[in-house]
C-alpha positions as CSV (number, residue, x, y, z in Angstrom):
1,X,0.0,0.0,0.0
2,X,1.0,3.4,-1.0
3,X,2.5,5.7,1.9
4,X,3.2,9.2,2.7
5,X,4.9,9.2,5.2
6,X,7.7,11.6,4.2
7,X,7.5,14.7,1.1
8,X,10.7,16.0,0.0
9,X,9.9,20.0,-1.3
10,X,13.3,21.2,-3.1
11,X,13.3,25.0,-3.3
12,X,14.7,27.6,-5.1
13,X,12.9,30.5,-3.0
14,X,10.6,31.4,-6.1
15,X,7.0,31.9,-5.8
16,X,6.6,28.8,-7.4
17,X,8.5,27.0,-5.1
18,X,5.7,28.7,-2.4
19,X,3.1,27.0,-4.6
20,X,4.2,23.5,-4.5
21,X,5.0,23.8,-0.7
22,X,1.2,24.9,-0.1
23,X,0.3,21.6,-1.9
24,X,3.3,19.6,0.3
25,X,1.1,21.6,3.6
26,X,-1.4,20.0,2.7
27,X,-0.5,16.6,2.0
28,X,1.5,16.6,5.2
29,X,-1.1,17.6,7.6
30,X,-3.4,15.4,6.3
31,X,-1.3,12.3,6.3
32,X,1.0,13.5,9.2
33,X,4.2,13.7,7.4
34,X,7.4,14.7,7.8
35,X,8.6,17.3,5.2
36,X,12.0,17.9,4.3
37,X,12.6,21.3,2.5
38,X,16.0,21.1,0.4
39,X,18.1,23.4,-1.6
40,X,21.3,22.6,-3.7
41,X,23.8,25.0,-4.2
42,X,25.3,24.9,-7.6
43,X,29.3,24.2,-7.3
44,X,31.5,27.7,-7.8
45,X,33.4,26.4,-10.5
46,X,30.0,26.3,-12.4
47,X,29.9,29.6,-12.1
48,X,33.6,30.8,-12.6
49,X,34.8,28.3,-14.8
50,X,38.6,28.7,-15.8
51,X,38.9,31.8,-14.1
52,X,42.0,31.9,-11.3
53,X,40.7,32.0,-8.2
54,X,42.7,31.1,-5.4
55,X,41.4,27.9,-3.6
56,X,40.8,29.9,0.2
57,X,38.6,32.5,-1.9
58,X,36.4,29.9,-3.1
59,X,35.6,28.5,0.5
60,X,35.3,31.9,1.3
61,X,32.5,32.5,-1.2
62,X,31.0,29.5,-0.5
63,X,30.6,29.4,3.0
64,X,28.8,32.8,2.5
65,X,26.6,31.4,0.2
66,X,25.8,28.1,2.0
67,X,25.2,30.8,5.5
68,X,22.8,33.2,3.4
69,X,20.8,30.0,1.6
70,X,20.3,28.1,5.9
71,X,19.1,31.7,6.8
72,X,16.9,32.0,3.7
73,X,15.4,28.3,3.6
74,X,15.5,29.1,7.8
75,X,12.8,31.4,6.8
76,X,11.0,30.4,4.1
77,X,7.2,29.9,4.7
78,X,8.3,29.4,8.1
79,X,4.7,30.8,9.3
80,X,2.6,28.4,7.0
81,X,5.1,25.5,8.1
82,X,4.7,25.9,11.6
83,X,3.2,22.8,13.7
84,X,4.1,20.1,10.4
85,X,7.4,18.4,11.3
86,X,9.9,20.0,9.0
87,X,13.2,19.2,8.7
88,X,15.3,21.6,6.3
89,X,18.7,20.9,4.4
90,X,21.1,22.6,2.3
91,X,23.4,20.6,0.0
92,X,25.9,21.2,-2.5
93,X,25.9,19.8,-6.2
94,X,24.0,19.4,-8.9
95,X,20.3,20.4,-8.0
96,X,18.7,17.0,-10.0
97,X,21.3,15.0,-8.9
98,X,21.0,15.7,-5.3
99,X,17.1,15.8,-5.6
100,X,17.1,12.4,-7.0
101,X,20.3,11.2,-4.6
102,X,18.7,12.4,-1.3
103,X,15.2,10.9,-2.0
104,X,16.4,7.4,-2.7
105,X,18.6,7.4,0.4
106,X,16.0,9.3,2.5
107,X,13.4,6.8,0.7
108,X,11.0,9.8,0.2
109,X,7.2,8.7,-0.8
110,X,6.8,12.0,-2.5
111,X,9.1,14.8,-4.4
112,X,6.6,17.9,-4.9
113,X,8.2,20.3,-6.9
114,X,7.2,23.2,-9.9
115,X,7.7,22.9,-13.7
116,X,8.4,25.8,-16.1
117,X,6.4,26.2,-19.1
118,X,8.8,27.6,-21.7
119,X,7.4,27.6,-25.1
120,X,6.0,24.8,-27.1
121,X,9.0,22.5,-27.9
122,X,10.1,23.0,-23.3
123,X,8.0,19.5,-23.7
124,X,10.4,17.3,-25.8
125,X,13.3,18.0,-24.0
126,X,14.8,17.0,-20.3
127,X,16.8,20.1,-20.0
128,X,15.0,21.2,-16.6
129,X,15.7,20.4,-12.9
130,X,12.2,19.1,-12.8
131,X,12.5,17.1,-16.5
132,X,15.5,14.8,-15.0
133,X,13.9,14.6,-11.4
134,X,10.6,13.1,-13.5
135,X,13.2,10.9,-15.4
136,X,15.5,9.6,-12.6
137,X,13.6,9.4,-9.2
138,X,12.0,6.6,-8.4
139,X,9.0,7.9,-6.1
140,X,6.2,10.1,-7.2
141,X,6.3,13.1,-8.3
142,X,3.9,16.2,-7.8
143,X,4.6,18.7,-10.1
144,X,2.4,21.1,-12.3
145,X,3.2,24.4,-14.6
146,X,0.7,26.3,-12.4
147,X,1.4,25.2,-9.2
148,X,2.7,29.2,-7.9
149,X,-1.1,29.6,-8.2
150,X,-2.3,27.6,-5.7
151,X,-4.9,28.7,-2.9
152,X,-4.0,28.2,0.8
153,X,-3.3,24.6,1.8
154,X,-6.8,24.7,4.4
155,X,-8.8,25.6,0.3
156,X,-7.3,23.3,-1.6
157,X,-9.8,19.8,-1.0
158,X,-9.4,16.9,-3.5
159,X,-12.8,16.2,-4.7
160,X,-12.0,15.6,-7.9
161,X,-8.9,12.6,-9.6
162,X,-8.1,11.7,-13.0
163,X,-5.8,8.6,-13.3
164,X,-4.8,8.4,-17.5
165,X,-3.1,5.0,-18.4
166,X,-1.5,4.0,-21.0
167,X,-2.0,0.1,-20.5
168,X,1.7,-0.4,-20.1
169,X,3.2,-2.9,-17.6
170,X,3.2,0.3,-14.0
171,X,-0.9,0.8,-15.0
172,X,-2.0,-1.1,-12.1
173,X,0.1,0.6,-10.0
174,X,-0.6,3.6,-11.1
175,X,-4.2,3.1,-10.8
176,X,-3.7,1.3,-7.5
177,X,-1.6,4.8,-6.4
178,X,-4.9,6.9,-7.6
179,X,-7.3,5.2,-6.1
180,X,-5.2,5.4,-2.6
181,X,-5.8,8.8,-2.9
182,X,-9.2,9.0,-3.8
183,X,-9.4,6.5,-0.4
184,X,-7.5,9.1,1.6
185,X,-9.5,12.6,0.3
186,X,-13.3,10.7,-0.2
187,X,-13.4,12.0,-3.6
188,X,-14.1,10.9,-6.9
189,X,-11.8,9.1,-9.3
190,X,-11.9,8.7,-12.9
191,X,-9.8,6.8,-15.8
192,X,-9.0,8.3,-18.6
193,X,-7.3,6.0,-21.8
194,X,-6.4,7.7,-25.5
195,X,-6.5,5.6,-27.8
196,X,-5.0,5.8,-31.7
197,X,-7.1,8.5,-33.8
198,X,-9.7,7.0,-36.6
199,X,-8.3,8.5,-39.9
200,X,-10.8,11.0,-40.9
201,X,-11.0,9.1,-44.2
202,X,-11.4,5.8,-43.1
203,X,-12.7,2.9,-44.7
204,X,-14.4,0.2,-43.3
205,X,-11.7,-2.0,-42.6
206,X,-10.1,0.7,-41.2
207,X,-12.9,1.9,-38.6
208,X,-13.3,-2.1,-37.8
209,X,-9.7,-2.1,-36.6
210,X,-10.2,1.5,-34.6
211,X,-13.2,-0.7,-33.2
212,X,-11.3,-3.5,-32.1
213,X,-8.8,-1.7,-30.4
214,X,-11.3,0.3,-28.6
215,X,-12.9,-2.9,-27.4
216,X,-9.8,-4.4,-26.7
217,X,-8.4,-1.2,-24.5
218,X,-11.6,-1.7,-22.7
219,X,-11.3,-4.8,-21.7
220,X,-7.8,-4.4,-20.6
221,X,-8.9,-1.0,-18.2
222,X,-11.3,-3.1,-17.0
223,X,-9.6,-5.6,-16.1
224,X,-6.9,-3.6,-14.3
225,X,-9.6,-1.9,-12.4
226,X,-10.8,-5.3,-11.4
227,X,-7.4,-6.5,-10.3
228,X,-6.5,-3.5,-8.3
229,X,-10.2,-2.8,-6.9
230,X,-10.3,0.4,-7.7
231,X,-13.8,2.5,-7.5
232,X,-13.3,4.6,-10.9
233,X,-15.2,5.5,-14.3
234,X,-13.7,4.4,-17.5
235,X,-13.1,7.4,-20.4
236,X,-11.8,6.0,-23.8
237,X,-11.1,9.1,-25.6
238,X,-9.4,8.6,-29.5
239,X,-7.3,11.6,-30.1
240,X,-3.6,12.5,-29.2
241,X,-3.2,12.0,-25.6
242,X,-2.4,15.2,-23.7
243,X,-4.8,16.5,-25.6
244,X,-7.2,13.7,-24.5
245,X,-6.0,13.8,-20.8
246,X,-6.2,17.4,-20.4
247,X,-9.7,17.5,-21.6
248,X,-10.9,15.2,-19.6
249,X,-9.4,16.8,-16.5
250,X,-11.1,20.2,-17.0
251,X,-14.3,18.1,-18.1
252,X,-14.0,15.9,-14.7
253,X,-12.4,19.0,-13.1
254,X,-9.8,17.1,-11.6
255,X,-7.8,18.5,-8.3
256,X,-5.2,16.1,-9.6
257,X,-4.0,13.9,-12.2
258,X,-2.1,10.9,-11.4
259,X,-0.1,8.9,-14.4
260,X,2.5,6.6,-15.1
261,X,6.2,6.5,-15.6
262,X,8.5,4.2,-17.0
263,X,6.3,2.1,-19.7
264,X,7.4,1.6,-23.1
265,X,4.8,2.6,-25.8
266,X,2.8,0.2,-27.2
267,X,-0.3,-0.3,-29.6
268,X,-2.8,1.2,-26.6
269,X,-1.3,4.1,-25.6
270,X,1.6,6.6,-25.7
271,X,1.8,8.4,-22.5
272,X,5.3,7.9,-22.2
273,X,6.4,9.7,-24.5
274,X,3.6,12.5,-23.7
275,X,4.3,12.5,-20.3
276,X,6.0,16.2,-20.0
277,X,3.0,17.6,-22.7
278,X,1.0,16.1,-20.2
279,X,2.5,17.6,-17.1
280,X,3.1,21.5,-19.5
281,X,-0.7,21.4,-20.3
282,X,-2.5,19.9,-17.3
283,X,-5.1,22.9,-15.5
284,X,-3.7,20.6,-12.6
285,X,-1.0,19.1,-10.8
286,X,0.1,15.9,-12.2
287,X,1.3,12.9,-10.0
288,X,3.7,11.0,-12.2
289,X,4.0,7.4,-10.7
């Protein structure tokens, strides 16, 4: 069974750093975990490169740096932090690496963390903090484009959760990770599934193949819904999926959208490979799994 027993929230002091740690707030208070606030400072060579700098000015500089970051992560949302059990760290390296380093060996059950939404192609490439944290970690990972705009923790109620699978080999666990949530909150859960667009010049043969893998994909949600017990609606949607999936989440209006990480696409879906459109487009945050 899926726990929560401990959130890792990196931040970079932005206000969208303040969004995802509203969402942390309330995940934390209502599961009573322990949150762990964590910023990386980049190494000074980064920064200077081949410039001559003699070794004791470097520790200098640092040792400012890593003083002014404890005071500043010291204080951030300190106020709407207080009475959650918060433990807050400041480590050196590269900011993915150390993100994805510190929640295996801490084995965090949640990295909740913003995305940036940088033009149309930001979604084919892994360039981003939050791109290789999605890639590498191996624990969920809440994330969203808009999460700077969410309401106080006390507002925010999850009424509302769309799981999209792709009917790769992590669905069920995926599904079973949704509906753990839906348990949790008492709200409503639905599936969403996008399956391969009917040509719009079909021919027959063609629409009785788009038939039979619509049948097929059926049975298989079903089935997974059976195996994992969960209490969901099924949505088979044709049409590219994260345009699909974030359709259905403004149609369902979802408070959250839970999918899958780590399948290879196959002839039922292609969330893979549209899992960061996905994330850029959702009107919510996205729990990859």
């Amino acid at each position: 069974m899926p726990s929560l027993s401990k959130i890792l929230l990196p931040v970079d002091f932005s206000e969208r750093s303040s969004g995802a740690g509203r969402y942390a707030k309330l995940l934390a208070g209502h599961f009573q975990s322990e949150i762990t606030l964590l910023h990386t400072l980049t190494p000074l060579h980064h920064e200077f490169g081949a410039l001559e700098i003699a070794g004791t000015m470097l520790v200098d500089v640092y040792r400012i740096r890593a003083d002014q970051a404890t005071k500043e992560l010291d204080a951030f949302m300190a106020e709407e932090l207080a009475g959650l059990n918060v433990r807050r760290v400041v480590l050196n390296g590269d900011p993915a690496e150390q993100i994805v380093q510190f929640a295996h060996e801490e084995r965090v059950d949640l990295i909740a963390m913003p995305t940036h939404g940088y033009g149309p192609f930001r979604r084919f490439i892994l360039g981003s903090t939050t791109a290789k944290v999605l890639h590498d970690a191996d624990c969920p990972v809440w994330t969203g484009v808009h999460l700077q705009e969410a309401r106080p923790a006390a507002s925010v109620p999850f009424r509302s959760i769309l799981c999209a699978l792709d009917l790769g080999p992590q669905s069920s666990r995926t599904l079973a990770w949704a509906d753990w949530l839906r348990k949790a909150f008492d709200a409503r859960l639905t599936v969403i599934h996008a399956t391969a667009p009917e040509p719009e010049a079909a021919d027959d043969a063609q629409r009785k193949w788009s038939n039979q893998v619509h049948r097929a994909a059926e049975a298989e949600l079903q089935l997974i819904q059976r195996d994992t017990g969960a209490e969901a609606d099924l949505l088979l949607e044709p049409g590219e999926p994260a345009r699909v999936i974030c359709s259905a989440a403004r149609q369902v209006e979802a408070d959250a959208l839970v999918i899958g990480r780590g399948s290879a696409a196959g002839v039922f879906g292609r969330l893979r490979t549209n899992a960061y459109a996905i994330i850029r487009e959702s009107p919510c945050p996205v729990v990859s799994v």
